[in-house]
C-alpha positions as CSV (number, residue, x, y, z in Angstrom):
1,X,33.1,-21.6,-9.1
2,X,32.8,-18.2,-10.0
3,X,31.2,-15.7,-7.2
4,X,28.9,-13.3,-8.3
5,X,28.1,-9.4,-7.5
6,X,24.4,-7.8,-8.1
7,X,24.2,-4.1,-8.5
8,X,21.3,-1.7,-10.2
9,X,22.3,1.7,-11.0
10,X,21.4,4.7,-13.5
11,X,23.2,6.0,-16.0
12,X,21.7,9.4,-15.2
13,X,22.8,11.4,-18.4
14,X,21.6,14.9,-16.9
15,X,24.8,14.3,-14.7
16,X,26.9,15.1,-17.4
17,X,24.8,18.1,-18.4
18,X,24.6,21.4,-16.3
19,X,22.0,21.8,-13.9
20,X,19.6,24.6,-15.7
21,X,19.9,22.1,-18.7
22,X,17.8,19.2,-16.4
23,X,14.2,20.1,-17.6
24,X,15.5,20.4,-21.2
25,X,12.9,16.9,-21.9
26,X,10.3,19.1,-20.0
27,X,10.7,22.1,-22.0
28,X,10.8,20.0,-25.7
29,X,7.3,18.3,-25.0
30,X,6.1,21.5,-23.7
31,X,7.4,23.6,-27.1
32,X,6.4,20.7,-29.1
33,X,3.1,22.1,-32.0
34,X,0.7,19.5,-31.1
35,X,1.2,20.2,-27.1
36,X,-2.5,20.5,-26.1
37,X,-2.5,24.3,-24.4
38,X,-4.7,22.9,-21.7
39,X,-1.3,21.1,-20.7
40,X,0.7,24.1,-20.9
41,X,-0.9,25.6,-17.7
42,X,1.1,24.3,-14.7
43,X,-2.4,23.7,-13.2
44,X,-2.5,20.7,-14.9
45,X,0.8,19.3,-13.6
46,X,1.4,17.1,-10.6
47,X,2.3,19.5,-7.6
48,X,5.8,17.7,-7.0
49,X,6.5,18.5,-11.2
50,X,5.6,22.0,-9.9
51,X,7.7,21.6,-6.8
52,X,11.0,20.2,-8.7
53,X,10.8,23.2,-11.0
54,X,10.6,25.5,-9.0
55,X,10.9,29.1,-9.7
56,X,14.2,28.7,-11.5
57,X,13.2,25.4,-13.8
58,X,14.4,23.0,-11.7
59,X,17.9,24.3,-11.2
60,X,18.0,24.7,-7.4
61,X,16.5,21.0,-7.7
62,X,19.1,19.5,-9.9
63,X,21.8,20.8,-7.8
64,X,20.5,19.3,-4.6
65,X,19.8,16.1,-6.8
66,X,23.0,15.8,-8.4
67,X,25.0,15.4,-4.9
68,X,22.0,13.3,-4.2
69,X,23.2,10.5,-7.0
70,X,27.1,11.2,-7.0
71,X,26.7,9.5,-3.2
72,X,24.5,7.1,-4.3
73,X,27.2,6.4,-7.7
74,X,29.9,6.8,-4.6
75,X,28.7,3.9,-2.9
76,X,27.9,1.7,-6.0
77,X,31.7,2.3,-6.7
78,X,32.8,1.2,-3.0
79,X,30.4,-1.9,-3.2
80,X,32.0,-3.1,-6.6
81,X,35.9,-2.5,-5.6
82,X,35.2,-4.3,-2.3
83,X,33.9,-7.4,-4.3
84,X,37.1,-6.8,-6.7
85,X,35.5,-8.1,-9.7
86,X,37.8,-10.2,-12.3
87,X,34.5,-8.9,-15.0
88,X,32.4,-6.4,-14.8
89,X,29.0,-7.8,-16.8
90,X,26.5,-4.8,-17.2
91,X,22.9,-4.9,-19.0
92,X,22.3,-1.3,-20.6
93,X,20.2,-0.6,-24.0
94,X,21.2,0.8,-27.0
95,X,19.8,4.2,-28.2
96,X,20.3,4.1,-31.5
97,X,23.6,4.0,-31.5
98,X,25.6,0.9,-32.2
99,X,22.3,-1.1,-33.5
100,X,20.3,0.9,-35.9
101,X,18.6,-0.3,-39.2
102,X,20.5,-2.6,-40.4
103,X,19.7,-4.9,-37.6
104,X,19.2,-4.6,-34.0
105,X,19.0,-7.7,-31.8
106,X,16.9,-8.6,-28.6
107,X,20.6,-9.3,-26.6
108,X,23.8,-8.7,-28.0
109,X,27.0,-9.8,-25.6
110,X,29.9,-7.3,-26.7
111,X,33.1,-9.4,-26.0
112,X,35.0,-6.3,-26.9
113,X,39.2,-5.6,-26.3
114,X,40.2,-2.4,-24.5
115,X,38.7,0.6,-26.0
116,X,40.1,4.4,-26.0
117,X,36.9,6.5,-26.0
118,X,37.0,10.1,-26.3
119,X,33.8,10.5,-24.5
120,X,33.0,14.5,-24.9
121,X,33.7,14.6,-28.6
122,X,31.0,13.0,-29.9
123,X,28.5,15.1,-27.9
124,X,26.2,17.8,-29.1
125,X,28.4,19.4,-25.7
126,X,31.3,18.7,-24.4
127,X,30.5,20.2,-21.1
128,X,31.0,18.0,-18.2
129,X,31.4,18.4,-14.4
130,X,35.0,17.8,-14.7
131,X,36.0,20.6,-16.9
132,X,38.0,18.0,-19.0
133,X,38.7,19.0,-22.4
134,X,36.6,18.0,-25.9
135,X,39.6,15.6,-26.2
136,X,40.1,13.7,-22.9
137,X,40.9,10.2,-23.7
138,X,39.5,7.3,-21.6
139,X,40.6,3.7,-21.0
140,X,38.0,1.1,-21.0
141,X,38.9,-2.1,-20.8
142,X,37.1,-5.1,-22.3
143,X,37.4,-9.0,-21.3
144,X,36.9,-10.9,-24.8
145,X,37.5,-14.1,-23.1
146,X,35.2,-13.6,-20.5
147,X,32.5,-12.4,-23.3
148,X,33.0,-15.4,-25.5
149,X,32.5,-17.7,-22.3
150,X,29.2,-15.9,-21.6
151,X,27.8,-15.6,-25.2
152,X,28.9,-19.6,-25.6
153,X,27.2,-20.8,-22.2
154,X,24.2,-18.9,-23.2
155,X,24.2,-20.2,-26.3
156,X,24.6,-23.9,-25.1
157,X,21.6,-23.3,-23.1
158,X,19.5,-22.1,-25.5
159,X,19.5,-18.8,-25.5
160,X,20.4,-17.6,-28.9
161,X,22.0,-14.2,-28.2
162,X,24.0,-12.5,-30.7
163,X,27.7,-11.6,-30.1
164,X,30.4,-9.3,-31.2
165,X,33.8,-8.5,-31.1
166,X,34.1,-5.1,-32.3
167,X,31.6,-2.1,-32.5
168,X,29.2,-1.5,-35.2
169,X,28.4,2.6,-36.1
170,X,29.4,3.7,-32.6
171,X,32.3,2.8,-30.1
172,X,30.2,2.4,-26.7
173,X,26.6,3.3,-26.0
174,X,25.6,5.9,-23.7
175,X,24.4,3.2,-21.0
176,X,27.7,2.1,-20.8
177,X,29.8,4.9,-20.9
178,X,28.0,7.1,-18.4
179,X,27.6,4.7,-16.3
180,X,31.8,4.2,-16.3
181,X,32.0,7.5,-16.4
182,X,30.2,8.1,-13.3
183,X,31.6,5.8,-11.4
184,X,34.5,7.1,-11.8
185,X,33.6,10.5,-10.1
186,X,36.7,10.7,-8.4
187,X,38.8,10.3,-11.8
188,X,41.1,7.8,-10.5
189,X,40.2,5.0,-13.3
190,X,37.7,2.3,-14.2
191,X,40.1,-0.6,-14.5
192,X,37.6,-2.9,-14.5
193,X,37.0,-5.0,-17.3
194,X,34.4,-4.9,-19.0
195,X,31.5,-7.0,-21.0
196,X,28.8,-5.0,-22.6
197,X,25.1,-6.4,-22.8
198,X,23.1,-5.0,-24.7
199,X,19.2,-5.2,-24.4
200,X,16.6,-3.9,-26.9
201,X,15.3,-2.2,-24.8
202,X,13.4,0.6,-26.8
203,X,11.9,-2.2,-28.9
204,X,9.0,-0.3,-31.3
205,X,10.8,3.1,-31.2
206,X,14.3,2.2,-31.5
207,X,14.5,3.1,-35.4
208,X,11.0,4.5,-35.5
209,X,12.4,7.7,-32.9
210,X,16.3,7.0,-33.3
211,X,16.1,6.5,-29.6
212,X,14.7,10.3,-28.8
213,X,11.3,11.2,-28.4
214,X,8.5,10.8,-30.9
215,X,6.9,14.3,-32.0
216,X,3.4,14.0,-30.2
217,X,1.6,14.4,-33.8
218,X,2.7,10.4,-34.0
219,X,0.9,10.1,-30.7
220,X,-1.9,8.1,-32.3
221,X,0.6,5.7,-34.2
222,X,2.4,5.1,-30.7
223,X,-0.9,4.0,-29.0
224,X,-1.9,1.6,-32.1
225,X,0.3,-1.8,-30.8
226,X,0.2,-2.7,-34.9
227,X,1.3,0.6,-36.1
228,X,3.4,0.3,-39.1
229,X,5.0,3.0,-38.5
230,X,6.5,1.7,-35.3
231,X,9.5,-1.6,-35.3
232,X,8.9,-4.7,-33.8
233,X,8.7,-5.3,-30.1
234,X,11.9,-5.3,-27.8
235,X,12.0,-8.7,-25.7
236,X,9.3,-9.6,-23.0
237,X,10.2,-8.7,-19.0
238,X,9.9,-12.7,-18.6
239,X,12.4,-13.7,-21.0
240,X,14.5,-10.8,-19.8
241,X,14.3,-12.6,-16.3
242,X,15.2,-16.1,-18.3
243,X,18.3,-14.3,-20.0
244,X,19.8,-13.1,-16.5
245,X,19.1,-16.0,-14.8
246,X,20.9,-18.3,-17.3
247,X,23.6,-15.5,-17.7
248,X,23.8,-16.2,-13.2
249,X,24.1,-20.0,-13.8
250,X,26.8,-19.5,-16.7
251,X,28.7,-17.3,-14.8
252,X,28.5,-19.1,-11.9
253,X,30.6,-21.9,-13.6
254,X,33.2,-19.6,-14.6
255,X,36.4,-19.3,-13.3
256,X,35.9,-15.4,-12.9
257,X,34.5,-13.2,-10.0
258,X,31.9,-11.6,-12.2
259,X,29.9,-8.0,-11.1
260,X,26.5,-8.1,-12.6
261,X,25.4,-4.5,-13.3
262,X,22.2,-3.4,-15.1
263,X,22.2,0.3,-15.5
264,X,19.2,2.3,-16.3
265,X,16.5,4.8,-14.4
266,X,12.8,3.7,-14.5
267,X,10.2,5.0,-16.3
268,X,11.0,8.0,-19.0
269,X,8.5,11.4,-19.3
270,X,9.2,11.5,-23.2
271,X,8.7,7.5,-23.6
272,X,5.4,8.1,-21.2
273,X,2.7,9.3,-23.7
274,X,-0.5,8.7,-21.4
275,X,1.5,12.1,-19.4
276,X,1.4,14.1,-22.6
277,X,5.7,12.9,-22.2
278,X,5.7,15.7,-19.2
279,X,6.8,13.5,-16.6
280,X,7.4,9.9,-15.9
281,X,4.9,7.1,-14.7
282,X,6.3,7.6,-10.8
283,X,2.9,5.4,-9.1
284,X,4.2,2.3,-11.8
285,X,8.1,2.6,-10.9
286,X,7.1,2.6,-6.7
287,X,5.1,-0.6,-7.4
288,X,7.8,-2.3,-9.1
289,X,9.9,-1.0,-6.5
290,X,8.0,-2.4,-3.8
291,X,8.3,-5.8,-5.3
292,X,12.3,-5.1,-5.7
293,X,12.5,-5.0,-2.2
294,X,10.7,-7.6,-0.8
295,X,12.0,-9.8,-3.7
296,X,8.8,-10.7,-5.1
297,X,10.3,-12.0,-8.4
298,X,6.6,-13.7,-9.2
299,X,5.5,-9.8,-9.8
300,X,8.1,-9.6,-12.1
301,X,7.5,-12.2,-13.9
302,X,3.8,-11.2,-14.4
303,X,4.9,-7.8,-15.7
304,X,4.2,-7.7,-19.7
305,X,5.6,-5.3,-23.0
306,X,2.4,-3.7,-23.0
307,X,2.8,-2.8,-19.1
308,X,6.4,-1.8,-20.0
309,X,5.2,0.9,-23.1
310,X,2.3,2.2,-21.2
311,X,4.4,3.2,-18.4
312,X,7.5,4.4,-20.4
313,X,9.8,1.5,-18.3
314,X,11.3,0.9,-21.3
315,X,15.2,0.7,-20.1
316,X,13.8,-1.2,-17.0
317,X,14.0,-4.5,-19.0
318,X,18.0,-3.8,-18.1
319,X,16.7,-4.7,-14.5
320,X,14.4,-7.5,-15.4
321,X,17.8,-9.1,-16.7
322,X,19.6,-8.5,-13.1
323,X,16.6,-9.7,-11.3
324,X,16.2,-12.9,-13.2
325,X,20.0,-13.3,-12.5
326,X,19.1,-12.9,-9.0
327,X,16.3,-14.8,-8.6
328,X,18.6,-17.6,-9.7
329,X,21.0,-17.4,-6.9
330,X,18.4,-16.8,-4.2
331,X,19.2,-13.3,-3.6
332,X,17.0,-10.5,-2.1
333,X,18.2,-7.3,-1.9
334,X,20.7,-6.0,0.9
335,X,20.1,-2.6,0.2
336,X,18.1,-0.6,-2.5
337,X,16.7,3.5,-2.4
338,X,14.5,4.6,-4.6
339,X,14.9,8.1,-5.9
340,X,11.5,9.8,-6.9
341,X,11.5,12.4,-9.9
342,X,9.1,14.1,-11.8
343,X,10.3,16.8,-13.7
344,X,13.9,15.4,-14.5
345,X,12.9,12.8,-16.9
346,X,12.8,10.0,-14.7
347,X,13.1,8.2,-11.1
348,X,16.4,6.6,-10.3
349,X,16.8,3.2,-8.3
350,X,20.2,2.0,-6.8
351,X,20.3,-1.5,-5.3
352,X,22.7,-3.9,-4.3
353,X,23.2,-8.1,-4.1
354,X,25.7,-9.2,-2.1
């Protein structure tokens, strides 16, 4: 019998960006030509937006915050070496990265090999808080074995997720990456192995914004739910929570001690268009929260995709998967923190299963 690990995390890409450069989603929807001016005017903003920024855009802010979440990525590490993990099974979405428009499916398990990523060459930057070079090679490696196990149980009860063995146009989503990368803060290796799954999480923008933001002229289009000029709809929160919990009882089975990890902040300011895509949907993420820590998985359930797109939770569907998975197995919470944000794209939330 197979024991089994929850964690929720972030994969907090402004970690891996300097600190002045945290309000660079802030400053895009604010130099974006069909910004209203009215909502140029701080006056309009939330105080605490006002408050992170500061009188330095944020940067004082993001310095305190970024020892703030390398603790917080510090203790997710401890929690996962103490368990000692055989696999390391994590829920992240995909950006437009490996799935674009030649197909992009609800769940995809990647039963990947061992990977060597370069992970600063393909960015617009290769800055990073390590000072490693454009060419740093990292070691990731995969668990095929344990993939095709999952994708197969899954399969057998009838979940038909899609599978694959090798990437498509990009060797290892953001969600994934960052979240290894920052877990390794101390740089002594991630030598866990790992099985990617990937959740559509951006549903009607994933093609439609490449997985950025939408200019706000297509702010009318977002708002229509049968907008041509959007995709279809990722999958529901509910069958999110049936995935993970299936994934638990699969798992459970195996002969592996498995880490469940779903890795994503909450709501987004540029996927949050009732805020003008200033700052994230803060009230929605604390109510979800609440219902996090009291493990009132009937909330949950209730939540629906158009709750999810008004709110901009979009990469919270990662979560809906480790709560179902939860759920399953009984579990509340042992410990979970919510990190509140307004001006730095989105709140954070770490939280831990044992």
């Amino acid at each position: 019998m197979g024991e089994i690990l929850g964690v929720g995390c972030t994969h907090r890409p402004l970690m891996l960006r300097p600190n002045e450069d945290w309000t660079f989603m802030f400053r895009a929807a604010l130099d974006d030509p069909a910004m209203p001016e009215a909502m140029k005017n701080p006056a309009a903003w939330p105080e605490p937006v006002r408050a992170e920024l500061g009188n330095d855009w944020g940067a004082s802010a993001a310095a305190r915050g970024r020892e703030v979440y390398r603790a917080h990525f510090a203790e997710a590490r401890r929690v996962i070496d103490e368990f000692n993990p055989d696999v390391v099974i994590m829920w992240g979405d995909d950006q437009y990265e490996n799935f674009k428009e030649d197909i992009v499916p609800p769940f995809a398990v990647l039963a990947y090999d061992d990977q060597e990523l370069q992970p600063w060459a393909h960015r617009r930057s290769p800055w990073n808080p390590w000072d490693e070079p454009k060419d740093k090679t990292m070691r990731v490696r995969g668990h095929r074995e344990a993939g095709k196990y999952l994708a197969s149980g899954l399969i057998e009860a009838g979940v038909d997720v899609g599978y694959a063995y090798k990437p498509l146009h990009h060797p290892m989503g953001h969600a994934f990456e960052n979240t290894v990368i920052l877990l390794d803060d101390e740089r002594r290796g991630f030598d866990y192995p790992l099985v990617q799954f990937s959740v559509n999480c951006y549903g009607r923008r994933v093609n439609a914004a490449r997985g950025l933001r939408l200019p706000l002229a297509m702010r009318d289009e977002v708002l229509k739910a049968d907008s041509s000029a959007l995709d279809p709809p990722g999958p529901n929160p509910h069958r999110c929570m049936q995935v993970g919990a299936a994934a638990a009882r699969v798992m459970a089975q195996s002969p592996w001690r498995a880490a469940f990890v779903a890795s994503s902040s909450w709501s987004h300011s540029f996927l949050t268009e009732k805020n003008w895509q200033l700052w994230p949907d803060v009230a929605a993420d604390r109510a979800l929260y609440d219902a996090l820590e009291t493990g009132d998985y009937a909330a949950w359930h209730r939540y629906t995709t158009d709750q999810i797109e008004e709110s901009g939770q979009h990469e919270v569907l990662n979560w809906f998967c480790l709560l179902g998975a939860m759920e399953e197995l009984g579990r509340k919470p042992d410990k979970a923190t919510f990190i509140e944000s307004w001006a730095f794209v989105s709140p954070v939330v770490f939280a831990y299963y044992h």
